[in-house]
C-alpha positions as CSV (number, residue, x, y, z in Angstrom):
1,X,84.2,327.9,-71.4
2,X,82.2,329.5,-74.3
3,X,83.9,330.3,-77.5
4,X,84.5,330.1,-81.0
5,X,86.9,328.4,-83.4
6,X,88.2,330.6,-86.4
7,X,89.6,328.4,-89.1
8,X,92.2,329.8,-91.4
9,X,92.9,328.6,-94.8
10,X,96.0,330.2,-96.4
11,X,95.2,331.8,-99.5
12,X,98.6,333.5,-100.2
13,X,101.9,332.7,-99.0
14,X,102.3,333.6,-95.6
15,X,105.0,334.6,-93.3
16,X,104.7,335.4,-89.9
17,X,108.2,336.3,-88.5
18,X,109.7,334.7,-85.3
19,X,111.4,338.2,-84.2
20,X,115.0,336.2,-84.8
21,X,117.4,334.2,-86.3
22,X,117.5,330.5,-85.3
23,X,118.8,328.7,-88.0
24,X,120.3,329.1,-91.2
25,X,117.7,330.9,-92.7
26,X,118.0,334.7,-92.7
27,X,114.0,335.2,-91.8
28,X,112.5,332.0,-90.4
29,X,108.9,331.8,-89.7
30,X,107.0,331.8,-86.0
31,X,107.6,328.5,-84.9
32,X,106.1,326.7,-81.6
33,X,109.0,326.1,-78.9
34,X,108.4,322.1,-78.1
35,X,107.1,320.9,-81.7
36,X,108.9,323.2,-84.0
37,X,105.4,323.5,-85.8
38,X,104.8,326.5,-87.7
39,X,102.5,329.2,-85.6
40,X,101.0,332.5,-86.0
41,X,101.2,334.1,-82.6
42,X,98.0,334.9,-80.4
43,X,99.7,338.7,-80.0
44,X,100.7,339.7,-83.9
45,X,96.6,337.9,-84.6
46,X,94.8,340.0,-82.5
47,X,96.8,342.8,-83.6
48,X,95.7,341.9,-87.3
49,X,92.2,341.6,-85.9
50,X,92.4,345.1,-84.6
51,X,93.9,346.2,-87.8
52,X,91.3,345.2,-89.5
53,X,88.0,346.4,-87.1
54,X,89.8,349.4,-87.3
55,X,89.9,349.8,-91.3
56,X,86.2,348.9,-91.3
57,X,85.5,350.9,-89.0
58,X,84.4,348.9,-85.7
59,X,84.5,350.3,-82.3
60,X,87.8,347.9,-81.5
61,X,88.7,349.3,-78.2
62,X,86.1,347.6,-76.1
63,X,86.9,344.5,-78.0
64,X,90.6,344.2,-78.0
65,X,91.3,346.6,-75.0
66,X,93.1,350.2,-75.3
67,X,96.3,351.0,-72.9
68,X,96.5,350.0,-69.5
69,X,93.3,348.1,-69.8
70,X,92.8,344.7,-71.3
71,X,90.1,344.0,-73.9
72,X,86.8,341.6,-73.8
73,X,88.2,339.1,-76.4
74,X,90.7,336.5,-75.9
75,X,92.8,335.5,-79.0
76,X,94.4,331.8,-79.1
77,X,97.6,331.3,-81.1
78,X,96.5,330.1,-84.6
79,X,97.9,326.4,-84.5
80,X,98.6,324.1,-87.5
81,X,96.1,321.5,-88.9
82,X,96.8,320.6,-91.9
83,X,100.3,320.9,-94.2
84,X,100.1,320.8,-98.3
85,X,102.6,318.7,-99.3
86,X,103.8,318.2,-102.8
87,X,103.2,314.7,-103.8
88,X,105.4,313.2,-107.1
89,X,102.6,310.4,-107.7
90,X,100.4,313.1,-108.2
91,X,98.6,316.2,-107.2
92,X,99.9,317.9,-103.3
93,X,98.3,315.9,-100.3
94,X,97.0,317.8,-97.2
95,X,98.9,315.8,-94.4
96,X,98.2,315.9,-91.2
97,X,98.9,313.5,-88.1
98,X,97.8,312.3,-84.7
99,X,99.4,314.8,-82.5
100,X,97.6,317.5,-84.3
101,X,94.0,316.1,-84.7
102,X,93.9,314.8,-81.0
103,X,95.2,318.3,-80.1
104,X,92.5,319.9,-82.3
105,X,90.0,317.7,-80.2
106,X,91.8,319.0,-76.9
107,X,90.9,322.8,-77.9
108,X,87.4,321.9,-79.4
109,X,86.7,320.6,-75.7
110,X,88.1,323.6,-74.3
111,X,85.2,325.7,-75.4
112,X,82.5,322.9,-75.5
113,X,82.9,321.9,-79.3
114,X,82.7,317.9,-80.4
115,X,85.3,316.3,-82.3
116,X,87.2,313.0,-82.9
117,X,90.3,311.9,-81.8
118,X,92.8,308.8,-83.5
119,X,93.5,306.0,-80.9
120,X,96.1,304.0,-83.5
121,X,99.0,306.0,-85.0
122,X,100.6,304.7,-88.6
123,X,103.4,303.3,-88.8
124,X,106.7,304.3,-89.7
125,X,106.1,305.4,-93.4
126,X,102.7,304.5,-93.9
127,X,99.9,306.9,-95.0
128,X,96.2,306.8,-94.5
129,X,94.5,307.8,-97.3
130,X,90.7,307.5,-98.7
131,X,91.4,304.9,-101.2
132,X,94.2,303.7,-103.5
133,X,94.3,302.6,-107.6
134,X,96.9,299.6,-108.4
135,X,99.6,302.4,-109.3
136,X,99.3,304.1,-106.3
137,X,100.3,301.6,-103.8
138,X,103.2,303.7,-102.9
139,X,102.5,307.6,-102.5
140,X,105.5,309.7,-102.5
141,X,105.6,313.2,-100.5
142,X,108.4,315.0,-101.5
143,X,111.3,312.9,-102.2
144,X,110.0,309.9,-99.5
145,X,108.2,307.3,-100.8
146,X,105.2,306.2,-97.6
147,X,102.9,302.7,-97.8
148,X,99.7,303.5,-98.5
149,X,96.9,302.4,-96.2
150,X,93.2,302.6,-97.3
151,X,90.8,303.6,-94.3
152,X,88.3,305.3,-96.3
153,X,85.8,305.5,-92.9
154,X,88.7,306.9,-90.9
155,X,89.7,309.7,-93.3
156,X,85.9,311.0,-93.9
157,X,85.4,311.3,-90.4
158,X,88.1,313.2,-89.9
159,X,87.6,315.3,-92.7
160,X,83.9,316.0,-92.0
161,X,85.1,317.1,-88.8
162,X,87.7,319.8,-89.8
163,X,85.8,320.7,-92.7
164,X,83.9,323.2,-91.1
165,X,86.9,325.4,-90.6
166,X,87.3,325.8,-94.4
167,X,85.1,328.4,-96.2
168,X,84.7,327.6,-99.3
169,X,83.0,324.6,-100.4
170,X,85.1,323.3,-103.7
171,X,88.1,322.9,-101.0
172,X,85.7,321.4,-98.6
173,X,84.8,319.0,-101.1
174,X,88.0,318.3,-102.0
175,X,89.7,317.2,-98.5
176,X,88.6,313.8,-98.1
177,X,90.3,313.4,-101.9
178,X,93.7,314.7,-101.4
179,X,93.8,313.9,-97.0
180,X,96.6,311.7,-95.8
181,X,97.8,311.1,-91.7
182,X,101.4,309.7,-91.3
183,X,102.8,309.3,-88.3
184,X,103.9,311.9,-85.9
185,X,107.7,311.7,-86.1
186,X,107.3,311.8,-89.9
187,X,104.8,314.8,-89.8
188,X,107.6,316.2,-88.2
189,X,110.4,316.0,-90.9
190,X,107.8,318.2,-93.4
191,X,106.9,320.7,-90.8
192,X,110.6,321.7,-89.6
193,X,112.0,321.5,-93.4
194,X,109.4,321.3,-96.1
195,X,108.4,324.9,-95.9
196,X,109.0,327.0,-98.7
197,X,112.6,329.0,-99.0
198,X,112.4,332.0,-100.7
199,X,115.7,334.0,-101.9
200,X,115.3,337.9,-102.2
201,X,117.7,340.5,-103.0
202,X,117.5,344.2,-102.6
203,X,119.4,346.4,-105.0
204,X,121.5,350.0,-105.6
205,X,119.1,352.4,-107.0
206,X,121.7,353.9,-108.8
207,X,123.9,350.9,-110.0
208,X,121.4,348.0,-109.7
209,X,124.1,346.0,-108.2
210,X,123.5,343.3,-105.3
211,X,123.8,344.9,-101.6
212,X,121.7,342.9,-99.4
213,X,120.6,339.0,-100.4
214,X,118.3,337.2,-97.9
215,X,116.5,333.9,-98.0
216,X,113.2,333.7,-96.1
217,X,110.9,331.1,-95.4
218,X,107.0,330.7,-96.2
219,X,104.3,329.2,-95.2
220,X,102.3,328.0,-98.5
221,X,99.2,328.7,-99.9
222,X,96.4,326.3,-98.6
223,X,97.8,325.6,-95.6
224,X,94.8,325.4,-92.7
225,X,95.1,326.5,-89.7
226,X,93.1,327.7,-86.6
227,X,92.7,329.6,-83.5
228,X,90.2,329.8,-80.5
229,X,88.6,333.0,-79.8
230,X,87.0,333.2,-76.2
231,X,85.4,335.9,-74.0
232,X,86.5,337.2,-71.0
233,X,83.5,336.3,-67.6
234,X,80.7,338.5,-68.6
235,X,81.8,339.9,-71.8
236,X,80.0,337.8,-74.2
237,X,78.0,340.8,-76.6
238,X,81.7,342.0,-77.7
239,X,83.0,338.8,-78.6
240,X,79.2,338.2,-80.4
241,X,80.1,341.2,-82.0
242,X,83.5,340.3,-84.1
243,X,82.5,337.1,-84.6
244,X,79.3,338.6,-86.5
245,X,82.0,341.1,-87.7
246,X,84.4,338.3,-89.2
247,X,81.3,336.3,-90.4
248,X,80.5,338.9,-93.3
249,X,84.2,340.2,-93.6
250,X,86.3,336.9,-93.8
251,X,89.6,338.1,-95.6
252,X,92.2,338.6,-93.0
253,X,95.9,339.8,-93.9
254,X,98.6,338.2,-91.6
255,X,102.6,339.0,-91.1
256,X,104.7,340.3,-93.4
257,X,105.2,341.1,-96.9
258,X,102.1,343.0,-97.6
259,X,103.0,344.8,-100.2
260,X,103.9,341.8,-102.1
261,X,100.6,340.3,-101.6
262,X,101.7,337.8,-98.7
263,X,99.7,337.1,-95.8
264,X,96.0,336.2,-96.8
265,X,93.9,334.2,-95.0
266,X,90.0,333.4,-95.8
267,X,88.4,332.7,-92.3
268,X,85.5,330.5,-91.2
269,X,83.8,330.9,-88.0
270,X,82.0,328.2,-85.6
């Protein structure tokens, strides 16, 4: 199958609602139902696509379909790649693991894209990283301390192979630097509780007391995702035409909080 892949890096905080209330949290973000991984949904991204076409002014309704008939484009969800993690040894790590760069191979192969996949998982607590100095044989993430494993050849092929999905180049160039894979299971932990809580409180206009206090979780800034965008059989000149569209208009708001500047993504397409 033909396609392209859309990468998303988080330039804002972003928070793309799950529609209910699953845990504590008043307003939890999207989350995918077997890995708990954050998610945008493939519905509330085409609908910011068509948002979008529409305030530039593209003809959307060949593209993303009109009532009672479906478009010519096919939007993925936008699936998690890599997490920014604060790091108390230093500056924040973009962490990935396994699971989610031989899943990123898996969709690559879907629409005839190359990629690489990672045959030998950490261990419990270990990090791969580019290189270490004496005083960083331990790298903490958050409050857990991980070993630190040196596979400077494995960590520049993976990030020369998910670079593409970032536009701009100081990030690009900054990956292989700040990249570290742990193990599945401890991925995990930081992608079901390391996400940003946010408390917010809404007040009397005319006594400026308390009447409604909410907590509601983020996704952070400089988070990367991505999402697969394919064409339906015989429909390839629409989906040519937003992916020239999104190649010279590549801010994209996503979810809630727009008024408070939330939701901006800079896209990348291949």
């Amino acid at each position: 199958m033909n396609g392209y892949i859309m990468g998303m890096l988080a330039e804002t905080s972003i928070h793309p609602g799950a529609g209910q209330v699953y845990s504590v949290i008043d307003l939890p973000v999207a989350r995918e139902a077997t890995t708990s991984y954050p998610t945008i949904p493939g519905s509330s991204l085409k609908g910011a696509l068509r948002d979008k076409a529409r305030q530039e002014k593209l003809e959307d309704s060949k593209i993303f379909g009109i009532e009672d008939s479906a478009g010519a484009v096919s939007v993925a969800d936008a699936r998690l790649l890599l997490l920014p993690i604060r790091s108390l040894t230093g500056h924040f790590r973009w962490v990935t693991c396994p699971y989610l760069i031989n899943r990123f191979y898996r969709d690559c192969q879907l629409i005839n894209k190359t990629g690489i996949t990672i045959d030998k998982a950490p261990s419990s607590y270990e990090a791969v990283v580019a290189s270490v100095r004496d005083q960083e044989e331990v790298l903490f993430l958050e409050e857990y301390s991980f070993k630190t494993k040196p596979d400077p050849e494995l960590i520049e092929q993976v990030a020369n192979n998910i670079s593409f999905l970032i536009h701009h180049e100081s990030v690009r160039n900054e990956l292989k630097h700040r990249l570290v894979i742990i193990r599945d299971e401890d991925f995990s932990y930081f992608a079901q509780y390391g996400l940003p809580i946010q408390s917010r409180n809404r007040l009397d206009e005319e006594t400026k007391k308390s009447i409604g206090l909410w907590q509601e979780e983020t996704i952070p800034p400089d988070t990367v995702f991505y999402t697969l965008l394919m064409g339906r059989f015989g429909k390839e000149r629409e989906l040519k035409e937003l992916v020239s569209f999104l190649s010279q208009s590549r801010y994209l708001q996503v979810g809630g909080n727009e008024t408070i500047g939330q939701g901006w993504f800079v896209t990348e397409i291949f």
